[in-house]
Structures are given as C-alpha cells and as structure tokens.
N, C-alpha and C positions, 0 to 999 in steps of 0.2 A: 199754598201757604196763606194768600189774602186771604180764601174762602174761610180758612179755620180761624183765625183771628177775628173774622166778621162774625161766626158764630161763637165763637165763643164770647164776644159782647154782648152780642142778642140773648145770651142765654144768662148776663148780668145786668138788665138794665138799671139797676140802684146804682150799683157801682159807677158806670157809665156817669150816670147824674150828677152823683156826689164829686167824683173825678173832673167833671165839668165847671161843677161851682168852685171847687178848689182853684183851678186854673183862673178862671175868669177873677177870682180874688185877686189872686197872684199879681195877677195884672195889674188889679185895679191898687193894690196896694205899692206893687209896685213905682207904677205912673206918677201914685204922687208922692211919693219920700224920692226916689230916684230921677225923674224927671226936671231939667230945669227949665221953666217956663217963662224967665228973663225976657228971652230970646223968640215970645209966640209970636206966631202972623196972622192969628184971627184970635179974636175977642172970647172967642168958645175955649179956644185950647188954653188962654191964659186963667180965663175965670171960672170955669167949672173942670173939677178934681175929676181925673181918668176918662177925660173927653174923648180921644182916641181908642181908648177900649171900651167904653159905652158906645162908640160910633161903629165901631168893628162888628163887635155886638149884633148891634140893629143892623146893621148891613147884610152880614149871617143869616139874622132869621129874616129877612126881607128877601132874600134869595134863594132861601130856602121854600119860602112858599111859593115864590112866583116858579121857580123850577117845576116845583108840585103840580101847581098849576095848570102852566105851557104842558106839562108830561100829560095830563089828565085829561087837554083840551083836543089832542088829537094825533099825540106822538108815538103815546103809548097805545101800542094794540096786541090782540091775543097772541100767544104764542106759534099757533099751526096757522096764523098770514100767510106765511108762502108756502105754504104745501097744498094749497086748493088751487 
C-alpha cells in the first residue's frame, strides 16, 4: 500500500511542490493571525511572523541533507553486500 502511494507521488512531482508550498502557507498564515505571541519566551518567537514554521522549515531541509549525506558517506551500499 506505502509502495503505491510513493509511486504514485513520484510520478507527480509538481503536484507534490505545489502541495508542499500550499501547506507551508498554511502555516505561515496561520502562525500569524492565529497565534498569540503575548505570552513569547524568546525574542525570535515574538518579533519575527511564522518563526516556528520557518524554523521547522530549516530544520527539515537541514536534516534532510545531512541524512543524504551520513547515507552517502558510508551507510548506503550496493544491493548484492551480502551475497558474496
């Protein structure tokens, strides 16, 4: 069932995109009409609009590469490894 759904994204990547920016709007419009920030405990969260979802954000594609990465540096290997 996951495998069909993963391909069937792969075989929309715009969609995927668009879907994604939608979301990440959402958020960010969210955050600031919805949010009270009366109540901040750092200076980030009260003065700059959707700080928690620009922070998410970056944290995302920050772990997204370093995963890429670690996988690339020595984790990921060929698929016939254990049959020799």
């Amino acid at each position: 069932m996951i495998i069909q759904i993963i391909d069937y994204l792969k075989e929309r990547p715009k969609t995927v995109r668009v879907s994604s920016y939608i979301g990440i709007a959402i958020m960010l419009i969210w955050s600031v009409l919805a949010v009270d920030n009366h109540h901040a405990h750092t200076w980030a969260e009260k003065y700059i609009p959707g700080f928690w979802s620009l922070f998410s954000l970056g944290a995302a594609v920050v772990l997204i590469f370093f995963a890429r990465w670690f996988g690339k540096s020595g984790i990921m290997t060929r698929e016939d490894y254990y049959d020799n």
